[in-house]
N, C-alpha and C positions, 0 to 999 in steps of 0.2 A: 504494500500500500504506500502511499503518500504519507512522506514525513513529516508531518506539521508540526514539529516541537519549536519552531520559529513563531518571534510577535512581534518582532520590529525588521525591517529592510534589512541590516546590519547582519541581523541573524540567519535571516532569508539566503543571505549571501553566501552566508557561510556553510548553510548546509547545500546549497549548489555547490562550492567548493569543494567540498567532501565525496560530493553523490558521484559515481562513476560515468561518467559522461561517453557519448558517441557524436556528440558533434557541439561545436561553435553556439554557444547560447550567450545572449545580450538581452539584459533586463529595464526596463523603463519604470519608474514609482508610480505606481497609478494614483491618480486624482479619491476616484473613491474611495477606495480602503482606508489611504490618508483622510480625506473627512470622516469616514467610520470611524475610525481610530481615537480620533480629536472628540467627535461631538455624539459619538453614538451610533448604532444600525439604524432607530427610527429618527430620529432629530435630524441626523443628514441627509435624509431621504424629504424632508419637508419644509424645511427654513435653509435661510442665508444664515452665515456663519458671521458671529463678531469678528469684531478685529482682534480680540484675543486669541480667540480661535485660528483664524487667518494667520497670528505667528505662530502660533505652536506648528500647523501645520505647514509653515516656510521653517520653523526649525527638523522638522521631519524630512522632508525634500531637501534640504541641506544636508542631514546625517545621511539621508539613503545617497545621493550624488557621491558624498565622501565614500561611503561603501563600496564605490565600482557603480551604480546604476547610470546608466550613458541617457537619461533622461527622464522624460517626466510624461506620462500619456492625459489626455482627459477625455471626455465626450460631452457635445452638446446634443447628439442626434435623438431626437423626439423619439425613435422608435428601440431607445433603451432603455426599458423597463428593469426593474430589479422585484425583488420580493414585495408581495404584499400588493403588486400591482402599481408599485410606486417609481416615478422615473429612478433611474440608476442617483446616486447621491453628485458625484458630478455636475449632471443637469440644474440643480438648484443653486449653485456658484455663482456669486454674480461674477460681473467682467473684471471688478478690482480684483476677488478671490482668486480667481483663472489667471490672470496677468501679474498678478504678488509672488504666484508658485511659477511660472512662467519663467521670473526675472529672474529667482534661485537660480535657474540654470543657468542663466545669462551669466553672472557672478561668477562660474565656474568658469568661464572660455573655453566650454564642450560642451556637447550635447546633442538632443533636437529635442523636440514636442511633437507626440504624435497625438494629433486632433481629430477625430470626427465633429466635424463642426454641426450647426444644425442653426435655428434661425437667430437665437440669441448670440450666438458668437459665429456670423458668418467668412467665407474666406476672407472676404478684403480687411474685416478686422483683424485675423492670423494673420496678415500678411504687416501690416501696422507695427502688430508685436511682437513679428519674426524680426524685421527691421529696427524696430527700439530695442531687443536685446542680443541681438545677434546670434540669435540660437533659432537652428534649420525647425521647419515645420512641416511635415510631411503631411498632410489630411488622408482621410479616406473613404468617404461618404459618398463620394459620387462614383457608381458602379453603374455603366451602362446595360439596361435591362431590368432595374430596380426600382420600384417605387417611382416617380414623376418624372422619374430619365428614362423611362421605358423607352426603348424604341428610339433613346435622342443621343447617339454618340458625339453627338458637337457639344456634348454642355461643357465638358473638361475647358475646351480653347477659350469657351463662353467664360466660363465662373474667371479665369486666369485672365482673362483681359479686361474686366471690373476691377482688377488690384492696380494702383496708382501710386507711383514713386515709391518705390523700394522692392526689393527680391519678390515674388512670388514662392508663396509653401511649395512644394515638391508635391507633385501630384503620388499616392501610393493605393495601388488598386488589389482589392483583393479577389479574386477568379474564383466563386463557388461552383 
């Protein structure tokens, strides 16, 4: 079975370290868990987080980047639900929360953010805040054949030329 004797990134680490490996593995801090972590399974699933909160969880994102984690994932996409029928805790973030954990990385001069964006943080804003912290953004929400892109493989060239002065995210598609 699966070793879950880890509760922080750090430890997480280290029992991939241990575990005998067959191939190249790279781990990113997820957005949720980190709210989980901080404010609870149901509170993060429901409200915005203080600013209290917001640091512990930029000291969390901190410690895991220290750890080895080559970045930091989130999701805005509407169609991520988690238990209870409640968006994934992610989704509830506002833009400061998403862009405070965002900047951690940036502080580090490595990284990326890998985003599924959705209507509250859409590309041109990744693109704002790939650009103000200099950390790569990969998105990956737009899959042709899914959901309002059905049938429309121009939306990629579409979404990437609404971004205005500075890099575009890295488009990153995933083939089901």
């Amino acid at each position: 079975g699966i070793d879950w004797s880890f509760e922080t990134f750090p430890e997480y680490m280290e029992a991939i370290r241990l575990a005998p490996k067959m191939l190249n593995l790279a781990t990113c801090v997820g957005h949720t868990p980190i709210r989980m972590y901080v404010m609870g399974a149901d509170e993060s699933a429901t409200r915005a987080a203080t600013e209290i909160e917001i640091d512990q969880m930029k000291a969390l994102v901190k410690e895991a980047m220290e750890a080895g984690a080559i970045g930091f994932s989130t999701s805005k996409a509407p169609s991520h639900v988690g238990t209870k029928a409640l968006p994934v805790p992610s989704r509830l973030a506002t833009m400061a929360e998403t862009e405070a954990l965002i900047a951690v990385v940036g502080e580090h001069g490595r990284g990326v953010v890998a985003m599924t964006d959705g209507p509250e943080y859409p590309l041109v804003e990744a693109s704002r805040g790939s650009q103000e912290t200099g950390v790569g953004t990969p998105w990956g929400s737009r899959r042709p054949g899914r959901g309002r892109h059905r049938g429309r493989p121009d939306h990629l060239p579409g979404q990437a030329s609404a971004v205005r002065g500075g890099r575009a995210p890295t488009a990153s598609n995933a083939p089901r």
